[in-house]
C-alpha positions in Angstrom: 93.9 127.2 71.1 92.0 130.3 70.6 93.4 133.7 72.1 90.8 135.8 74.1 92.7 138.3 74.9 95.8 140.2 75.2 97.4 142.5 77.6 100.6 143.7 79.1 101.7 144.2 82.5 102.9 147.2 84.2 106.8 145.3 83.7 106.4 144.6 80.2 105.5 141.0 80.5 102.8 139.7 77.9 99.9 137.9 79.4 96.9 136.4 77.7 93.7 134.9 78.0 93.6 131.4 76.5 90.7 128.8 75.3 91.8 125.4 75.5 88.4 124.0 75.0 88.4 123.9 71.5 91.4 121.2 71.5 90.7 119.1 74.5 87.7 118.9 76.5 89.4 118.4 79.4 90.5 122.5 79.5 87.5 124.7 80.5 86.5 127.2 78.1 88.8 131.1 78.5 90.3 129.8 81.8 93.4 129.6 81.3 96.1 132.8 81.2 99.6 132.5 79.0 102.0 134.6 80.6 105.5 135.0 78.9 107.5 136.7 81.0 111.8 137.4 81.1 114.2 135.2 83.6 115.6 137.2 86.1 117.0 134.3 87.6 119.0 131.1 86.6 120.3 127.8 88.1 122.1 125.1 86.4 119.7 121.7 86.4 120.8 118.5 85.5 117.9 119.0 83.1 119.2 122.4 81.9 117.1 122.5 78.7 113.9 122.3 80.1 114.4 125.8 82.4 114.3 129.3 81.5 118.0 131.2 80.8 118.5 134.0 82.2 117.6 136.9 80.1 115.1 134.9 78.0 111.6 135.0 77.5 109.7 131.8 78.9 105.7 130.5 79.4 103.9 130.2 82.4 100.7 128.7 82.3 97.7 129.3 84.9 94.7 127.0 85.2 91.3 128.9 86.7 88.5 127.2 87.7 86.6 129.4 85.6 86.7 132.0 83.0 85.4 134.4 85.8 88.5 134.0 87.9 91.0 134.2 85.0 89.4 137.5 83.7 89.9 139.2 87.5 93.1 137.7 87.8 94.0 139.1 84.0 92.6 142.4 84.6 94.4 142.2 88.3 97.8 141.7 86.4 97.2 144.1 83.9 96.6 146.9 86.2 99.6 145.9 88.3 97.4 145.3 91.6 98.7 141.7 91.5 101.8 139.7 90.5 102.3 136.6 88.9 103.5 135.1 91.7 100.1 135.9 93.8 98.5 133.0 91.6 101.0 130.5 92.8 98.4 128.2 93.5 97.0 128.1 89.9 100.4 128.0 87.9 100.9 124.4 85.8 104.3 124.5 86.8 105.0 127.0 90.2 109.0 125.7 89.7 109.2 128.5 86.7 108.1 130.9 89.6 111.4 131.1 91.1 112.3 132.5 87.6 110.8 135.7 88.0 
């Protein structure tokens, strides 16, 4: 994995661009965003050790279908006109979400 780029949002949250390419062809090339934001939130799971504790810094992964779309989504973030939550749709795993 290859970082593109780094930035941090407006709430202190680390965000990246990432290039999976390079280690599976199956990723598209700088269309993908890291985002490593702090838990705000916490629920007890059964499987506790796979969720975010509160206070703690945890990934989110977004899939774009291009490296077009993650730029204005990174540049979006950065600037603070959109939230992490707006890409819902493109998060691996929108559970973490509710972490936010």
């Amino acid at each position: 994995m290859r970082i593109v780029q780094k930035g941090i949002m407006p709430d202190g949250t680390k965000i990246r661009i990432e290039d999976w390419s390079e280690d599976c062809n199956c990723w598209l090339p700088c269309a993908h965003i890291g985002a490593y934001p702090i838990a705000k939130s916490y629920r007890q799971r059964h499987n506790d050790w796979l969720f975010p504790k509160l206070g703690h810094t945890f990934r989110l992964g977004f899939d774009f279908k291009d490296m077009i779309l993650a730029a204005e989504a990174f540049d979006a973030l950065v600037s603070g006109k959109k939230q992490l939550r707006d890409y819902a749709k493109e998060a691996d795993n929108p559970e973490l979400l509710e972490y936010l």
